[in-house]
Residue frames as qw, qx, qy, qz and C-alpha x, y, z in Angstrom:
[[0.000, 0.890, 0.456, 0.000, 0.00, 0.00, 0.00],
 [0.400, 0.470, -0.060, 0.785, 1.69, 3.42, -0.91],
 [0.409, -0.427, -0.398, 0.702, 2.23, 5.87, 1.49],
 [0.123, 0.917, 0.277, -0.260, 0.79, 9.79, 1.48],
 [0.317, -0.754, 0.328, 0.473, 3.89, 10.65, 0.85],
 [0.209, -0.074, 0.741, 0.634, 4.44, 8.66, -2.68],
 [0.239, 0.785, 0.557, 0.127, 0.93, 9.31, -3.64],
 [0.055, -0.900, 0.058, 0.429, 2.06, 13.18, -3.01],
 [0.074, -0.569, 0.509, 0.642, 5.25, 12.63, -5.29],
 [0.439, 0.250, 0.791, 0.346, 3.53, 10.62, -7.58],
 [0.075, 0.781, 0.436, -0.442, 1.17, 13.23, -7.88],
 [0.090, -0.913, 0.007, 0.398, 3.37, 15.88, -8.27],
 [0.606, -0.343, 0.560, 0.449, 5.18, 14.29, -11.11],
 [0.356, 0.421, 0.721, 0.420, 2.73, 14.64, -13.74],
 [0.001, 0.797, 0.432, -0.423, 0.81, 17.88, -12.24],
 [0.056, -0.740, 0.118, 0.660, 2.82, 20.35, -14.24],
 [0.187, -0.030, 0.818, 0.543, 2.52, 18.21, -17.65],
 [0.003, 0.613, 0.788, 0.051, -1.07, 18.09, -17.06],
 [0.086, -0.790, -0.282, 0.538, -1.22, 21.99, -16.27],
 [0.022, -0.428, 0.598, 0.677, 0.85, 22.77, -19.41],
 [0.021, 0.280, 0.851, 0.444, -1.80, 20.40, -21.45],
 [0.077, -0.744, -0.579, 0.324, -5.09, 22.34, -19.36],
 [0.074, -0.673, 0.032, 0.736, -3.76, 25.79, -20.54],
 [0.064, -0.210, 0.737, 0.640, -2.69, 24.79, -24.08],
 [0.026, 0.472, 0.836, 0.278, -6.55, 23.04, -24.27],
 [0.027, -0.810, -0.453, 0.371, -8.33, 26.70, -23.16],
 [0.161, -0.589, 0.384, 0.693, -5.65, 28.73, -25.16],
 [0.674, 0.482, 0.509, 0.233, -7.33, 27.65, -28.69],
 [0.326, 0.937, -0.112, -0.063, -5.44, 31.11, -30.15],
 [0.902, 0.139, -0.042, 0.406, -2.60, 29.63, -29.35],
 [0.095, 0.800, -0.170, 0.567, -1.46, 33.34, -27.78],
 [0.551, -0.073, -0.593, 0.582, -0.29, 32.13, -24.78],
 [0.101, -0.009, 0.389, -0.916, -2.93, 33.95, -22.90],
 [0.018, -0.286, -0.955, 0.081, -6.58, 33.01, -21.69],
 [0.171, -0.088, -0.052, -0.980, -9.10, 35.31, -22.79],
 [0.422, 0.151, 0.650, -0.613, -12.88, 35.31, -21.75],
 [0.735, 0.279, -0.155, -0.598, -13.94, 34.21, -25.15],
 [0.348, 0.398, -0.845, 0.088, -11.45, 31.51, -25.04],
 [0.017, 0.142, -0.903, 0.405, -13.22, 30.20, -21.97],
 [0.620, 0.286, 0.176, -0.709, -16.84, 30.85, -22.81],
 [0.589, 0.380, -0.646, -0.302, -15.53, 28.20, -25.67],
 [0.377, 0.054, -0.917, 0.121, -14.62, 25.54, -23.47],
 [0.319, 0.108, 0.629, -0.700, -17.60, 26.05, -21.36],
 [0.813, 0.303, -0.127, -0.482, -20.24, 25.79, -24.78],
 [0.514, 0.310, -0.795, -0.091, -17.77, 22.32, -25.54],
 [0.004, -0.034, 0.908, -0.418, -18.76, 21.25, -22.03],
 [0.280, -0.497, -0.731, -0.373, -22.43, 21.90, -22.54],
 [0.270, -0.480, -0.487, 0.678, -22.42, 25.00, -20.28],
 [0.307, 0.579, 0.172, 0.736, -23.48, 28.05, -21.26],
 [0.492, -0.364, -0.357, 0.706, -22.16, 30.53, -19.22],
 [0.015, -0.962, -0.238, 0.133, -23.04, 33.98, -18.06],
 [0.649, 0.480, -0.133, 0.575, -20.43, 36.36, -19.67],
 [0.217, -0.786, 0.506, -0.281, -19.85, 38.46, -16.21],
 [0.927, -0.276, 0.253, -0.007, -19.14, 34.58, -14.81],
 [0.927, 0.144, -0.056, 0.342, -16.76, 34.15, -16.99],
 [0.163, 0.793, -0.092, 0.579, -15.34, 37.62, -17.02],
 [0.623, -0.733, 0.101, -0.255, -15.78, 37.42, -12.96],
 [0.915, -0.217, 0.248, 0.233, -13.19, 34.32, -12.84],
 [0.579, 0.541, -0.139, 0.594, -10.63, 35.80, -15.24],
 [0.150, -0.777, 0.179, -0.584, -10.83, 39.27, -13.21],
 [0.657, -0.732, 0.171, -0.047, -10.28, 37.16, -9.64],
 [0.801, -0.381, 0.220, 0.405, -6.95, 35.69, -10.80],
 [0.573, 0.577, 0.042, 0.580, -5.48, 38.34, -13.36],
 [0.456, -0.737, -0.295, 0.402, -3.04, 39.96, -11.62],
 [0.283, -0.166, 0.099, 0.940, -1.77, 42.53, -14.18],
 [0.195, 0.576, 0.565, -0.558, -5.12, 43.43, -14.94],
 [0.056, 0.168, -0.696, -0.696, -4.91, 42.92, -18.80],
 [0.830, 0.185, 0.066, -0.522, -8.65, 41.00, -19.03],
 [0.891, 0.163, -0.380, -0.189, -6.71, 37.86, -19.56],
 [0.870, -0.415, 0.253, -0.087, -4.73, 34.96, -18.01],
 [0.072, 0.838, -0.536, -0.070, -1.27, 34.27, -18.53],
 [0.738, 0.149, -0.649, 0.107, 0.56, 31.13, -18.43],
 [0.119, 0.409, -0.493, 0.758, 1.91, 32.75, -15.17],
 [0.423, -0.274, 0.023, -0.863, -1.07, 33.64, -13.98],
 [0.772, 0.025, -0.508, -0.382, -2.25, 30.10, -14.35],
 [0.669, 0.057, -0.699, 0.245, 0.01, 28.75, -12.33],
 [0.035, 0.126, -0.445, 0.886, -0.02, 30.89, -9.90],
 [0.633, -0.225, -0.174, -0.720, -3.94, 29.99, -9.84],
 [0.862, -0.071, -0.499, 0.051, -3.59, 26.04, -9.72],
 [0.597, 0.207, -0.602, 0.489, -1.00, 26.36, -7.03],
 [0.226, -0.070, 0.574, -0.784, -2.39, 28.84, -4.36],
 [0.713, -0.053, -0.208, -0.667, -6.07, 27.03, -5.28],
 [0.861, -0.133, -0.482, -0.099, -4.47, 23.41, -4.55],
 [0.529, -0.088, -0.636, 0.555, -2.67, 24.08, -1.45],
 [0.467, -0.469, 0.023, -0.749, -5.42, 26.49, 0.18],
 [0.333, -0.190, -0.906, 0.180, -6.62, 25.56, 3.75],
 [0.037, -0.256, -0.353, 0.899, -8.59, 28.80, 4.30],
 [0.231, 0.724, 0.650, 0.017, -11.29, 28.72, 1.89],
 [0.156, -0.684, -0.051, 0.711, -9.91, 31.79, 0.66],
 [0.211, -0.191, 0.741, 0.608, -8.64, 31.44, -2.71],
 [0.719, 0.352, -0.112, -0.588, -11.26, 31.62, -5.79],
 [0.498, -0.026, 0.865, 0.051, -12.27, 28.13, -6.58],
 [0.559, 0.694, 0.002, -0.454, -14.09, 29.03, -9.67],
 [0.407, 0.789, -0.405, -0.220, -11.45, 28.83, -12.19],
 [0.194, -0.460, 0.838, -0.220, -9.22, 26.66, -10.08],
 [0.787, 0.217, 0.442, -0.372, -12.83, 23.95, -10.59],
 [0.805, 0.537, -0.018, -0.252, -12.65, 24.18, -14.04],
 [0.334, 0.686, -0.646, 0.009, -8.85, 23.59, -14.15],
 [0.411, -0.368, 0.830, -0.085, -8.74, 20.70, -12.64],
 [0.767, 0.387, 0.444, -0.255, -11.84, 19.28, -14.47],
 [0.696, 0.690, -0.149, -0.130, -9.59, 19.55, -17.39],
 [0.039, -0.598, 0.797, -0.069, -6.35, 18.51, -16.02],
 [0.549, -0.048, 0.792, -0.263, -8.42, 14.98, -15.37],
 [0.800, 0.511, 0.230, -0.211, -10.59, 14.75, -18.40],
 [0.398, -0.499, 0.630, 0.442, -7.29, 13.40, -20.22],
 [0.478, 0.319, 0.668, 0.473, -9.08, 12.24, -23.58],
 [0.159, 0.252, -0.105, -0.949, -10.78, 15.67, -23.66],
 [0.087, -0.630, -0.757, -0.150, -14.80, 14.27, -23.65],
 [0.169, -0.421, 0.103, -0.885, -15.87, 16.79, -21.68],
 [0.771, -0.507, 0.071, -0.378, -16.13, 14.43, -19.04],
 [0.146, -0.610, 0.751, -0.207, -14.35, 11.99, -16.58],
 [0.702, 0.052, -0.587, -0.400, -14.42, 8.58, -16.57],
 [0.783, -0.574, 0.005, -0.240, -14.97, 6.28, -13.66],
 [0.890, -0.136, -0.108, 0.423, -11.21, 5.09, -13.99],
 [0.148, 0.526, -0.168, 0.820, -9.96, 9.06, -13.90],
 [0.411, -0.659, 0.087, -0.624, -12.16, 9.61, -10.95],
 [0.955, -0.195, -0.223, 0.016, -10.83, 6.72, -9.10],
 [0.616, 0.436, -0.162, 0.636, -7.34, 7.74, -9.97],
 [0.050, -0.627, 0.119, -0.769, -7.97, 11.26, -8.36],
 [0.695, -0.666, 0.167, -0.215, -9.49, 9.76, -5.07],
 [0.961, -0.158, -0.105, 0.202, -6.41, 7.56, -4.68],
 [0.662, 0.187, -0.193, 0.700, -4.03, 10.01, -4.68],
 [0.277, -0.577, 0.024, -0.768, -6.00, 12.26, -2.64],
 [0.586, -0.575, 0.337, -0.460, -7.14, 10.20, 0.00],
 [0.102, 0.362, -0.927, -0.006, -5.31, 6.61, -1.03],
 [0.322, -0.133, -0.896, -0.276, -7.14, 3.52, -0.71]]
């Protein structure tokens, strides 16, 4: 049985491939930068349709040069204070959808019961 600790590095081995593939799949300009039509897209591919301050609302809590879009930077700098919060502080918006795409690895626009397994097992192990 694996310890917290190799689930953690196991984790953390892939996380930043999978964050580099999550950005690159919202980035459909291919401008290295996440704009609010860019995400209104992957929200109509998911069978959402989203309010456009919602999206706008989630860009605006983690852009911190206050361009109207999302950086690579930015990104990370989302994923990272979003997965190691313990205050409930942090916008979880954005931080949702990124993950839901860091898992959905074939890029259905859903997860499959052997991804969601995956994710509880290295969250809370067996």
């Amino acid at each position: 049985m694996a310890t917290a600790d190799a689930r953690e590095r196991y984790a953390r081995k892939n996380e930043q491939d999978e964050l580099e593939r999550a950005f690159r799949t919202i980035d459909k300009k291919g401008d290295d930068k996440i704009d609010p039509e860019e995400l209104d897209q992957l929200f109509l591919a998911l069978g959402h349709k989203a309010k456009r301050g919602e999206v706008e609302d989630m860009i605006w809590e983690v852009d911190e040069d206050c361009d109207g879009c999302i950086s690579w930077l930015e990104f990370q700098n989302l994923y990272t204070r979003g997965r190691d919060d313990k205050t409930g502080w942090e916008p979880r918006g954005l931080f949702n959808v990124v993950e839901f795409v860091m898992n959905d690895k074939e890029g259905a626009g859903f997860i499959t019961l052997e991804e969601a397994m995956q994710i509880m097992y290295l969250r809370y192990g067996r």
